[in-house]
MARBA-3410 file (N, C-alpha, C, O; in Angstrom, 1 decimal):
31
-9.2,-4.0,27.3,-9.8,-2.7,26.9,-8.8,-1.7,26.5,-8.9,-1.0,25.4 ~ -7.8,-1.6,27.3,-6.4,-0.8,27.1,-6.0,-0.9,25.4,-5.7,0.1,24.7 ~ -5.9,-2.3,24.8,-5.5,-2.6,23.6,-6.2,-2.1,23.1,-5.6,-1.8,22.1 ~ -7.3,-1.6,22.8,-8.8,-1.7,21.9,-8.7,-0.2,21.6,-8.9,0.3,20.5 ~ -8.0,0.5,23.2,-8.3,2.0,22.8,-6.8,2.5,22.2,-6.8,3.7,21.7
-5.9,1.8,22.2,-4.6,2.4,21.5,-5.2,1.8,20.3,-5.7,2.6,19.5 ~ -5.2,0.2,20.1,-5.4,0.3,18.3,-6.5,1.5,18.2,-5.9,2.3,17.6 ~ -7.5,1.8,18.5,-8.6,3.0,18.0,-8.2,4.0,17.8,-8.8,4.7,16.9 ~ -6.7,4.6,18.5,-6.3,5.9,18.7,-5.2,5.8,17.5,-4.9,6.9,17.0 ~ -4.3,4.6,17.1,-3.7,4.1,16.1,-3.7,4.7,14.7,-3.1,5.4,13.8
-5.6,3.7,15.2,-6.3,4.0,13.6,-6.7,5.3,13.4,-6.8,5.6,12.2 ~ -7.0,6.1,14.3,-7.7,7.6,13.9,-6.7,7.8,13.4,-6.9,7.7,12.2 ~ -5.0,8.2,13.6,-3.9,8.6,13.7,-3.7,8.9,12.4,-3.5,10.0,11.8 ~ -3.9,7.3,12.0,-3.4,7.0,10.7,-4.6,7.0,9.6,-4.4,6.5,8.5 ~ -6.0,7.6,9.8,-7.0,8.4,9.2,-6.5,9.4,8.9,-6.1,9.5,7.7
-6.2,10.3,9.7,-5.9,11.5,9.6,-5.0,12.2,9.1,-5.1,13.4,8.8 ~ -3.9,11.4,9.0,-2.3,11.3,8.2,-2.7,11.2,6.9,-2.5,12.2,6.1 ~ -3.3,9.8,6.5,-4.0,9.5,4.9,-5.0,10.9,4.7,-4.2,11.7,4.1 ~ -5.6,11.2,4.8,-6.7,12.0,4.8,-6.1,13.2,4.2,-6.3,13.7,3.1 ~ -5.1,13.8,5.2,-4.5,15.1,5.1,-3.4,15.0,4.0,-2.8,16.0,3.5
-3.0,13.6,3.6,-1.8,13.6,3.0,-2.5,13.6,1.4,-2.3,14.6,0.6 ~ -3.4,12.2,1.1,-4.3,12.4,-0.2,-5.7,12.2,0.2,-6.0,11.0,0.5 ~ -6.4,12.9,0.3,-8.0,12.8,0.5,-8.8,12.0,-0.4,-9.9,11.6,-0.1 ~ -8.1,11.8,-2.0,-8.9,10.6,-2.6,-8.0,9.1,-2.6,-8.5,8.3,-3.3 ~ -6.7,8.7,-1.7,-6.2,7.7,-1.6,-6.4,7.1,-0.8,-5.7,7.4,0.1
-7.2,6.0,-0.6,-7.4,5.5,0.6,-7.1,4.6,1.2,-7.9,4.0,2.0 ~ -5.7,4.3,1.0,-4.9,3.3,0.8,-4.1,3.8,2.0,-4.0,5.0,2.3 ~ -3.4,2.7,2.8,-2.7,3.5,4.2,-1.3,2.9,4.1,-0.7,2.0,4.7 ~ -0.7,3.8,3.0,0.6,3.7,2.6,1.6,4.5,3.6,2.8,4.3,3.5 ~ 1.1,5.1,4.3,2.1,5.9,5.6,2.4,5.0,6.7,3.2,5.2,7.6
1.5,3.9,6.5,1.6,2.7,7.5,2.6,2.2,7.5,2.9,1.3,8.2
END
């Protein structure tokens, strides 16, 4: 369960990064 909620918190992370960096690239090149 522990794994499930870091990758989840991961992924928001790195939503939020892309998002704020290009809002039409949705591509997770900060990864």
């Amino acid at each position: 369960m522990l794994f499930v909620q870091v990758g989840h918190l991961i992924q928001t992370t790195i939503n939020f990064h892309t998002n704020f960096a290009t809002n039409d690239n949705k591509k997770f090149e900060i990864y």
